[in-house]
Jmol script that loads the backbone (N, CA, C; Angstrom):
load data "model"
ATOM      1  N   UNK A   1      48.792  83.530-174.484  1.00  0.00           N
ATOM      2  CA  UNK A   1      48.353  84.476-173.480  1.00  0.00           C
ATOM      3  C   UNK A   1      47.735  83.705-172.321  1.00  0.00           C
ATOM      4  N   UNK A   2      47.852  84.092-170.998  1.00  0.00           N
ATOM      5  CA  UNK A   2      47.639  83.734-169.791  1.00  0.00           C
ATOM      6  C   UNK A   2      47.070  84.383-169.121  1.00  0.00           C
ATOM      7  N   UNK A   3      45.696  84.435-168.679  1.00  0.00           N
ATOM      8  CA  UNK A   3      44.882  85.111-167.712  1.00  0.00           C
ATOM      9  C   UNK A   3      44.586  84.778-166.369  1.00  0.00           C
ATOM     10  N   UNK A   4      45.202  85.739-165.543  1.00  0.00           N
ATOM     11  CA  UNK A   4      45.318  84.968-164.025  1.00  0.00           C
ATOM     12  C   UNK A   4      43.702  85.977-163.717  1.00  0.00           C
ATOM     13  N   UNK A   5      43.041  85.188-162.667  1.00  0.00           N
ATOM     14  CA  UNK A   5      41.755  85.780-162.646  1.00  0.00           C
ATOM     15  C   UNK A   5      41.904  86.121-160.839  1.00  0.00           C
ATOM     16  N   UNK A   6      41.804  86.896-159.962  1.00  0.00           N
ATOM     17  CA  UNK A   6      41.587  86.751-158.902  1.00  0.00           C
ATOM     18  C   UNK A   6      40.727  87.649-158.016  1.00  0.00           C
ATOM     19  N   UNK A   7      39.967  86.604-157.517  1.00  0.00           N
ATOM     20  CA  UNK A   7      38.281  87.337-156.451  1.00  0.00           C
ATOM     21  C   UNK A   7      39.324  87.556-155.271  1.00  0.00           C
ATOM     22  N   UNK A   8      38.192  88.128-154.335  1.00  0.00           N
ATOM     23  CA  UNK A   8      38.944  88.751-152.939  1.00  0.00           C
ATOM     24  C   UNK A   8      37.717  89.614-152.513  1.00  0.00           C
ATOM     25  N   UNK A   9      37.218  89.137-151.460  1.00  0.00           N
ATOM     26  CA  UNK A   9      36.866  89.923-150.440  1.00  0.00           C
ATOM     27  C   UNK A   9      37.609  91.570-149.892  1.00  0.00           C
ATOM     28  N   UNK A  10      37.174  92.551-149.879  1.00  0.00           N
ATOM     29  CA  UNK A  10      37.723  93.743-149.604  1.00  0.00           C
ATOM     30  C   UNK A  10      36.844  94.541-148.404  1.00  0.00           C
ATOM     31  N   UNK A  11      37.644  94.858-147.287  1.00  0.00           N
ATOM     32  CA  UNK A  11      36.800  95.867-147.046  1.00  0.00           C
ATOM     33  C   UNK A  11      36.088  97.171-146.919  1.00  0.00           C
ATOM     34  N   UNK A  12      36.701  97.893-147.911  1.00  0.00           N
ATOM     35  CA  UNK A  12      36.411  98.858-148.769  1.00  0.00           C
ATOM     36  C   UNK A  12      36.758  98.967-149.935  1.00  0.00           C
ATOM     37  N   UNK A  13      35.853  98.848-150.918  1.00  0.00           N
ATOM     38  CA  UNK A  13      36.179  99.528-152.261  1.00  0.00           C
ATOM     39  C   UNK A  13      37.194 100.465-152.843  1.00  0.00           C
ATOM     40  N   UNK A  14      36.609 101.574-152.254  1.00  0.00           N
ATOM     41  CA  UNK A  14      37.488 102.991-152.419  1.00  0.00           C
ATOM     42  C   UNK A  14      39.153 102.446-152.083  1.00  0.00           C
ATOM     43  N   UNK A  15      39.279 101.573-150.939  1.00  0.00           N
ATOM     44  CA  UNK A  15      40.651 102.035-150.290  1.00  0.00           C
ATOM     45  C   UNK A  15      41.460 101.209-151.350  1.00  0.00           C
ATOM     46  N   UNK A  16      40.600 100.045-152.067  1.00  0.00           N
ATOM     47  CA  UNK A  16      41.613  98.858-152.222  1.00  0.00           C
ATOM     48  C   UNK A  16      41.938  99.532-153.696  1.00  0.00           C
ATOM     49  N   UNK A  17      40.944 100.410-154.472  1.00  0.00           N
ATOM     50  CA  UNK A  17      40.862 100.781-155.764  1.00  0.00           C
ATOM     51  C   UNK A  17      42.112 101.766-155.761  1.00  0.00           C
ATOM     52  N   UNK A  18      41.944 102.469-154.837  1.00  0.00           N
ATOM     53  CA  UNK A  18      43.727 103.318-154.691  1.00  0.00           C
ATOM     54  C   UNK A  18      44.673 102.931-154.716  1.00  0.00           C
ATOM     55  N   UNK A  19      45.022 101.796-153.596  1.00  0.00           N
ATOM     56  CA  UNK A  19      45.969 100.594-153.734  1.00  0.00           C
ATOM     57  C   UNK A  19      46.043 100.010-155.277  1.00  0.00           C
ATOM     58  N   UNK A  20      45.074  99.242-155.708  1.00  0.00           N
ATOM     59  CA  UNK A  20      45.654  98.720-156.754  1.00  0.00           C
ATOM     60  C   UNK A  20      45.877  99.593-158.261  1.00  0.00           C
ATOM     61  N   UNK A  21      45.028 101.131-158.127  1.00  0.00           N
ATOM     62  CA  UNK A  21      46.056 101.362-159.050  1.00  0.00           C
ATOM     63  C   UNK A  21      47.354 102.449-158.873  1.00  0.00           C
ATOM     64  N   UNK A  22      47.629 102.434-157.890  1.00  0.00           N
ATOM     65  CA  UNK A  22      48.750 102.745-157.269  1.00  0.00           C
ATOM     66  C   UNK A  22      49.708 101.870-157.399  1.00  0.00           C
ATOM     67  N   UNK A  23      49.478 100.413-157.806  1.00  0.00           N
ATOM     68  CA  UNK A  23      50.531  99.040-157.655  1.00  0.00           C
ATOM     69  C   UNK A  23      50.194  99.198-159.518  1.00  0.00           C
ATOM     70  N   UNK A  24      49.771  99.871-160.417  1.00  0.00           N
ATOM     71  CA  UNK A  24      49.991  99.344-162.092  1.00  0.00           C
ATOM     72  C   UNK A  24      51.239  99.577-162.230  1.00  0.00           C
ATOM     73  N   UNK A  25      52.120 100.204-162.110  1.00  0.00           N
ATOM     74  CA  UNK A  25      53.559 100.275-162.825  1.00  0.00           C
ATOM     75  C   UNK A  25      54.437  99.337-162.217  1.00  0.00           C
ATOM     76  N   UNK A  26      54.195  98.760-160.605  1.00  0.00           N
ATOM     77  CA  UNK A  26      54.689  97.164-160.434  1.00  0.00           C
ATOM     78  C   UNK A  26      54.162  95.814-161.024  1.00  0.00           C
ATOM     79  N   UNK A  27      52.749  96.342-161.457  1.00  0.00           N
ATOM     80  CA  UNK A  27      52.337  95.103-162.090  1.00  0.00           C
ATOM     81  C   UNK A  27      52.833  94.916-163.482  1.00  0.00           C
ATOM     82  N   UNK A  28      52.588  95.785-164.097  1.00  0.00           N
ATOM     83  CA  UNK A  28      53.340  96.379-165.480  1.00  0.00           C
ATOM     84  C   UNK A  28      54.813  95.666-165.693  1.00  0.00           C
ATOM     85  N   UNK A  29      55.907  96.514-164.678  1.00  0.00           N
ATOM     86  CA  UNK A  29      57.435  95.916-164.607  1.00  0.00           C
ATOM     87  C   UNK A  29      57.361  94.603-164.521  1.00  0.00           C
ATOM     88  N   UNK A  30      56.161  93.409-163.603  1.00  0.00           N
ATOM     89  CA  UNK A  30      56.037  92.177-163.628  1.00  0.00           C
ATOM     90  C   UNK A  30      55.394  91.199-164.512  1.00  0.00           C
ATOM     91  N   UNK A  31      55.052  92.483-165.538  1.00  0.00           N
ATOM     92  CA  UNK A  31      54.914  91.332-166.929  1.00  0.00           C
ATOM     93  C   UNK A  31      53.358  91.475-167.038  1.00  0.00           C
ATOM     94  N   UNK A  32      52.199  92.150-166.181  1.00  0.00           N
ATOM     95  CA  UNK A  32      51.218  92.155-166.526  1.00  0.00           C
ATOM     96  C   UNK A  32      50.934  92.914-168.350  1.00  0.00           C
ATOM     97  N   UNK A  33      49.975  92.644-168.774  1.00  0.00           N
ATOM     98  CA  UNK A  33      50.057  93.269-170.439  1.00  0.00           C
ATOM     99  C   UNK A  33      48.628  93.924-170.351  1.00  0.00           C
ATOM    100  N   UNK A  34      47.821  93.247-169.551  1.00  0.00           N
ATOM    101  CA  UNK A  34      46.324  93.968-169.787  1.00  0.00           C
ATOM    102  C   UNK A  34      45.887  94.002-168.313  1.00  0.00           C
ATOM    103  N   UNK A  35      44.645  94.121-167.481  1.00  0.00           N
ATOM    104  CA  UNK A  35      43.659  93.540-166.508  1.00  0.00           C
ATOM    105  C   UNK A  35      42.634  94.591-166.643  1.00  0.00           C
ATOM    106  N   UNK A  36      41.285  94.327-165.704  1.00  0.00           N
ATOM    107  CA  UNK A  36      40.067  94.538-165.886  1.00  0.00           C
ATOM    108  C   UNK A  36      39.594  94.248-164.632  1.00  0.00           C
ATOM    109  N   UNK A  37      38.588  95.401-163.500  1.00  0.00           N
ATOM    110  CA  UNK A  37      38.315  94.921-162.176  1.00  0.00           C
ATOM    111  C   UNK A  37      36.807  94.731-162.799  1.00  0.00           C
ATOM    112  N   UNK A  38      36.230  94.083-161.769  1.00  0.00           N
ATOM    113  CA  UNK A  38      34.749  93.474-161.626  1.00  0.00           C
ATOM    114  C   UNK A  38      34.153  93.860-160.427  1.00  0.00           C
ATOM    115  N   UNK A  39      32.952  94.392-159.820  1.00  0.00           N
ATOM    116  CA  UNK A  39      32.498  94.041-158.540  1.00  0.00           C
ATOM    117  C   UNK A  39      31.160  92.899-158.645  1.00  0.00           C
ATOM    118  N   UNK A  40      31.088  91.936-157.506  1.00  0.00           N
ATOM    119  CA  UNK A  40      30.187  91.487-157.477  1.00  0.00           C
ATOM    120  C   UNK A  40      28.661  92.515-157.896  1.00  0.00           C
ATOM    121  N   UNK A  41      27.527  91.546-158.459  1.00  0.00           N
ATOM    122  CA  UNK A  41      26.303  92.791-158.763  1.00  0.00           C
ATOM    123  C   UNK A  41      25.742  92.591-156.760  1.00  0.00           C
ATOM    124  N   UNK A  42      25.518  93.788-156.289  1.00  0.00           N
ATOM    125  CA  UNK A  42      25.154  93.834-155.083  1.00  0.00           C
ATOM    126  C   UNK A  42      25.584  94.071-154.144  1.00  0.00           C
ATOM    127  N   UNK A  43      27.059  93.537-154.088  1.00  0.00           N
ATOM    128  CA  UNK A  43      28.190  94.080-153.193  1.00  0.00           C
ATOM    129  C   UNK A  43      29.699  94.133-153.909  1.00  0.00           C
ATOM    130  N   UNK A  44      29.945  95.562-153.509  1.00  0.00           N
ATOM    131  CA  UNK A  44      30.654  96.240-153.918  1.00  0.00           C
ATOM    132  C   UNK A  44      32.287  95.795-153.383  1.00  0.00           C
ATOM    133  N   UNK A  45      32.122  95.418-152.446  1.00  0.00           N
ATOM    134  CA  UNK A  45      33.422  94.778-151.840  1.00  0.00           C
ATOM    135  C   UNK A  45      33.924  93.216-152.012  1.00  0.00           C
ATOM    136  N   UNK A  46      33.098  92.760-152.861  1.00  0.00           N
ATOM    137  CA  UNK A  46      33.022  91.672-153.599  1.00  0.00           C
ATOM    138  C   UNK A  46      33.919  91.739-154.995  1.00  0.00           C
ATOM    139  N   UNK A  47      35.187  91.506-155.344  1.00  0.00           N
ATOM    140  CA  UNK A  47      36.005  91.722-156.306  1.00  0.00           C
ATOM    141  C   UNK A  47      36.707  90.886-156.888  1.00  0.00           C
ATOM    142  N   UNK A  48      36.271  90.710-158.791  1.00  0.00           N
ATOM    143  CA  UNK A  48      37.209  90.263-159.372  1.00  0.00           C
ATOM    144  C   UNK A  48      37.923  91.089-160.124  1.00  0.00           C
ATOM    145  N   UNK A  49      39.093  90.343-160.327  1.00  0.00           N
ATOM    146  CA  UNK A  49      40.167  91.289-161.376  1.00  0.00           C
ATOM    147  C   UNK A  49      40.584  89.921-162.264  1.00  0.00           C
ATOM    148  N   UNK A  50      40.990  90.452-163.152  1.00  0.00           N
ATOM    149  CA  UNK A  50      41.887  89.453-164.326  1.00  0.00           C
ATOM    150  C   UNK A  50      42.907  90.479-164.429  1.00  0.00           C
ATOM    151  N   UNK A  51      44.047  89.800-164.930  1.00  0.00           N
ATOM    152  CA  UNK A  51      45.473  90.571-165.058  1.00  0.00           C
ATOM    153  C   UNK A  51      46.000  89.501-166.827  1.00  0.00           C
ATOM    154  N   UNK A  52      46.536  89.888-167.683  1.00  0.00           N
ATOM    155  CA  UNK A  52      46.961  88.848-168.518  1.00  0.00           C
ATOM    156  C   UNK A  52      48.134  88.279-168.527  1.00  0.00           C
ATOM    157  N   UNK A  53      49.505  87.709-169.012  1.00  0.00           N
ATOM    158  CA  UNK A  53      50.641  87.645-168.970  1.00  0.00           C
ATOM    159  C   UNK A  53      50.840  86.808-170.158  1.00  0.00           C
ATOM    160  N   UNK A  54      52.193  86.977-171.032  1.00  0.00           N
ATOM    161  CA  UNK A  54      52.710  86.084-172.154  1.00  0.00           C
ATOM    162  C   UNK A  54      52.342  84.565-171.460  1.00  0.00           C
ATOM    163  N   UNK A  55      53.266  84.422-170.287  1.00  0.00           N
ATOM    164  CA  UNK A  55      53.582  83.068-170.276  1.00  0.00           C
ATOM    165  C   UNK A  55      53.127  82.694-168.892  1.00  0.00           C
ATOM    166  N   UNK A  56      52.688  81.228-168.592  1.00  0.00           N
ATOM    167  CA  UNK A  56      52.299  80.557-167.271  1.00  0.00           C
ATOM    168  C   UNK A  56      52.891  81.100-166.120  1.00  0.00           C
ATOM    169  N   UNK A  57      54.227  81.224-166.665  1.00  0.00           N
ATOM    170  CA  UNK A  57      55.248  81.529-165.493  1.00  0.00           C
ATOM    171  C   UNK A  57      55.189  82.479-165.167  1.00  0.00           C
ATOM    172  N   UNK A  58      55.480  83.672-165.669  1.00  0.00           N
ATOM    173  CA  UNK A  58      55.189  84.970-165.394  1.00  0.00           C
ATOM    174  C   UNK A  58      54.357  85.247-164.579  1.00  0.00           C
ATOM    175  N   UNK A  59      52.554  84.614-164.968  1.00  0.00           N
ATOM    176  CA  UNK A  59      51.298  84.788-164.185  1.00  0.00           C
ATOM    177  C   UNK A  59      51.932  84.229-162.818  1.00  0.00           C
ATOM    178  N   UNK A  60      52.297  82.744-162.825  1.00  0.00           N
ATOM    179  CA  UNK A  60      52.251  82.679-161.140  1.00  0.00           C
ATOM    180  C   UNK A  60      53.456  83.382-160.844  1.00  0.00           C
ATOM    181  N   UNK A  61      54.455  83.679-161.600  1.00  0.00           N
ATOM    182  CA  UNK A  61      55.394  84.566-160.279  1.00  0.00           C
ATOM    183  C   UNK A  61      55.334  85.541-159.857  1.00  0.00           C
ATOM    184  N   UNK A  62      54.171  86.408-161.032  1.00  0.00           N
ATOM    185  CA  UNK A  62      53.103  87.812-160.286  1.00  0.00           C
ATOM    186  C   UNK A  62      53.001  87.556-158.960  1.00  0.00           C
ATOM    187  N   UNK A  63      51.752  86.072-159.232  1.00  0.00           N
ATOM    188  CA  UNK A  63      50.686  85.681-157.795  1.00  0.00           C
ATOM    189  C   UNK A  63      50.846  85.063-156.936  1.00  0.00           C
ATOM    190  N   UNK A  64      52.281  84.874-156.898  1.00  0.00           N
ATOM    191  CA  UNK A  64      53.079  84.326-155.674  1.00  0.00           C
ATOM    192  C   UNK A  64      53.715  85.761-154.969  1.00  0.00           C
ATOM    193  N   UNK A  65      54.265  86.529-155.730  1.00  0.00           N
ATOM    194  CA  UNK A  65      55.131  87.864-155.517  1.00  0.00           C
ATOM    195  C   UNK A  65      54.978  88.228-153.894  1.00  0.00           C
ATOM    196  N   UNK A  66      55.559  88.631-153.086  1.00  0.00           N
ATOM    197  CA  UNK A  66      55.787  89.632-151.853  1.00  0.00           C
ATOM    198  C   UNK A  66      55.412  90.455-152.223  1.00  0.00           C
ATOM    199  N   UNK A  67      55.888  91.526-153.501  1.00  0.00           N
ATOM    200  CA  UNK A  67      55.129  92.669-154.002  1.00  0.00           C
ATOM    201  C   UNK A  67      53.709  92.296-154.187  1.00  0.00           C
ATOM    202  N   UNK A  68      53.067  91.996-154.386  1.00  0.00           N
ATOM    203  CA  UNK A  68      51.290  91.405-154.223  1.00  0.00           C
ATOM    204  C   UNK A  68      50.968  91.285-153.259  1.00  0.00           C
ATOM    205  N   UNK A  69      51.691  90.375-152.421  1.00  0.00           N
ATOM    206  CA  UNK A  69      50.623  89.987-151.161  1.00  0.00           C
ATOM    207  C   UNK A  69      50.965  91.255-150.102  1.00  0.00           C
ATOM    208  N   UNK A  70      52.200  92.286-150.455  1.00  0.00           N
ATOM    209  CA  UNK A  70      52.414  93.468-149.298  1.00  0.00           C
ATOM    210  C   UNK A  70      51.053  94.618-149.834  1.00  0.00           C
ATOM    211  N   UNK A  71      50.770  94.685-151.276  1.00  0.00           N
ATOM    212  CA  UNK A  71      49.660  95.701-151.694  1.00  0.00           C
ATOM    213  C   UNK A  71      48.687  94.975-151.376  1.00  0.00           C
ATOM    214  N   UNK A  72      48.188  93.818-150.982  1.00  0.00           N
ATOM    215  CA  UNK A  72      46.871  93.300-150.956  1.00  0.00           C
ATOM    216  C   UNK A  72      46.605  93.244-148.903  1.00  0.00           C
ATOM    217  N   UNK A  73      47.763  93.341-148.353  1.00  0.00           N
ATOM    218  CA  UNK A  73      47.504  93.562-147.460  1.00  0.00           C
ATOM    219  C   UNK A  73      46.989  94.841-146.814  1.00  0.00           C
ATOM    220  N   UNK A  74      47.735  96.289-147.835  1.00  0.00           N
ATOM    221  CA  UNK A  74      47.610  97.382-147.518  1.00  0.00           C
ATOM    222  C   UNK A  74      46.326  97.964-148.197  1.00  0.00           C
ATOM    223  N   UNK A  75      45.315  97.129-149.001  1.00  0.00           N
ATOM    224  CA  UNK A  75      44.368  97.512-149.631  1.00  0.00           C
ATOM    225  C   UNK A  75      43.155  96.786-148.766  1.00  0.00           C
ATOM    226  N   UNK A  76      43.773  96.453-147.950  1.00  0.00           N
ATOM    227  CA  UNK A  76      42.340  95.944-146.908  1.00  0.00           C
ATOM    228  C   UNK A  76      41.733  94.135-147.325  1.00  0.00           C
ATOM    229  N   UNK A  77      42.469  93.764-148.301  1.00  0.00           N
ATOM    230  CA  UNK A  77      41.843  92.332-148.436  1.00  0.00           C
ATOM    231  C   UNK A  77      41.999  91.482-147.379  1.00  0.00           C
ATOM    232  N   UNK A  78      40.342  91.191-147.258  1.00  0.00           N
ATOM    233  CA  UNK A  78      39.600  90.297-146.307  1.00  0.00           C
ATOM    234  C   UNK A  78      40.343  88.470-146.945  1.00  0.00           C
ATOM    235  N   UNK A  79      40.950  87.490-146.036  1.00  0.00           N
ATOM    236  CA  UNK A  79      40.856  86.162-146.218  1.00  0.00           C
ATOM    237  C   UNK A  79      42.222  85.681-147.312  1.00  0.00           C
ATOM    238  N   UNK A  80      41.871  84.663-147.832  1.00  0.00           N
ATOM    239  CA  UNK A  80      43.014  84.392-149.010  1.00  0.00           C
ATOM    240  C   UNK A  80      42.186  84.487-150.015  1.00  0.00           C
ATOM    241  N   UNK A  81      42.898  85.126-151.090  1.00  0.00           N
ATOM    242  CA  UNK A  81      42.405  85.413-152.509  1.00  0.00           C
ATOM    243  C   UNK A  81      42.267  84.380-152.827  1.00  0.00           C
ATOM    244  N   UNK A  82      40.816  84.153-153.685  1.00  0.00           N
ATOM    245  CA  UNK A  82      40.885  83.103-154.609  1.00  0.00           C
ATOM    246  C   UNK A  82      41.881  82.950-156.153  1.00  0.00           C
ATOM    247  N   UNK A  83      42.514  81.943-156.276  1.00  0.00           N
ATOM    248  CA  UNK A  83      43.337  83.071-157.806  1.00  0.00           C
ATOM    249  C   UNK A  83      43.383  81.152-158.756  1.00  0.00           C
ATOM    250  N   UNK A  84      42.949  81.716-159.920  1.00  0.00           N
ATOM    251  CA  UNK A  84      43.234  80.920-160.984  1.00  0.00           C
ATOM    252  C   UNK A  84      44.026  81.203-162.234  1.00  0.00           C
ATOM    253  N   UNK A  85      44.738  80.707-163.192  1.00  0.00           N
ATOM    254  CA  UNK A  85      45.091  80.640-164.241  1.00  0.00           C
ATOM    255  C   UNK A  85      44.249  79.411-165.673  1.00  0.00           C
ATOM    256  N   UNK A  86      43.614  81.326-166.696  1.00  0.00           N
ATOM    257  CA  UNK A  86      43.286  79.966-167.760  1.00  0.00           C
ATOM    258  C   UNK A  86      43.954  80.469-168.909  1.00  0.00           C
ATOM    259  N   UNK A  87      44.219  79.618-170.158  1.00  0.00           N
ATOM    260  CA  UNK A  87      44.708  80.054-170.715  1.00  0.00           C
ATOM    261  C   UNK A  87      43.882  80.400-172.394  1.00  0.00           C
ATOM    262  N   UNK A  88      43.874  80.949-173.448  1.00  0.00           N
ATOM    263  CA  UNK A  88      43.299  81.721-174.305  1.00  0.00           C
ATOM    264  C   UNK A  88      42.988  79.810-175.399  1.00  0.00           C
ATOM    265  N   UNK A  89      41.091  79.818-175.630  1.00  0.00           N
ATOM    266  CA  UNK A  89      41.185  79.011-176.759  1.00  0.00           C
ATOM    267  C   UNK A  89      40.864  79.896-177.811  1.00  0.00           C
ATOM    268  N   UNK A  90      41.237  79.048-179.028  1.00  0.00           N
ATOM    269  CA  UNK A  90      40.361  79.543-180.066  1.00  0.00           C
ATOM    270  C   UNK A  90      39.809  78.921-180.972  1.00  0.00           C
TER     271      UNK A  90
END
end "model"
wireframe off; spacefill off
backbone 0.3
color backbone group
């Protein structure tokens, strides 16, 4: 399992929270299996998400996608996303 994690500046909450779950059944078709949003404590437009995926590949060809960066444009994200991949110890 592969957890792509990605922060992002937003400038509204509300708008981007519509957007992204308006984009689950493209994330879904692209192999996402789980995710989970976060707001910074204090500011609200302060956002992480994790998304999971089987395999490495999958995650970055999510977080490379045109489909991503066209919903992240239309959800108001401020700058370039920060985005990492870690993968599950045990």
């Amino acid at each position: 399992m592969v957890r792509l994690f990605v922060r992002h500046e937003v400038a509204d909450y509300t708008t981007w929270r519509r957007v992204y779950d308006k984009f689950d059944a493209e994330r879904k078709a692209m192999g996402a299996t789980a995710r989970q949003v976060f707001q910074a404590a204090g500011d609200p437009n302060d956002v992480t998400a994790w998304h999971d995926f089987a395999t490495l590949e999958k995650a970055r060809s999510f977080a490379s996608s045109e489909q991503l960066k066209e919903a992240m444009g239309r959800a108001g994200v401020r700058g370039k996303p920060e985005m990492w991949f870690a993968v599950e110890v045990l």
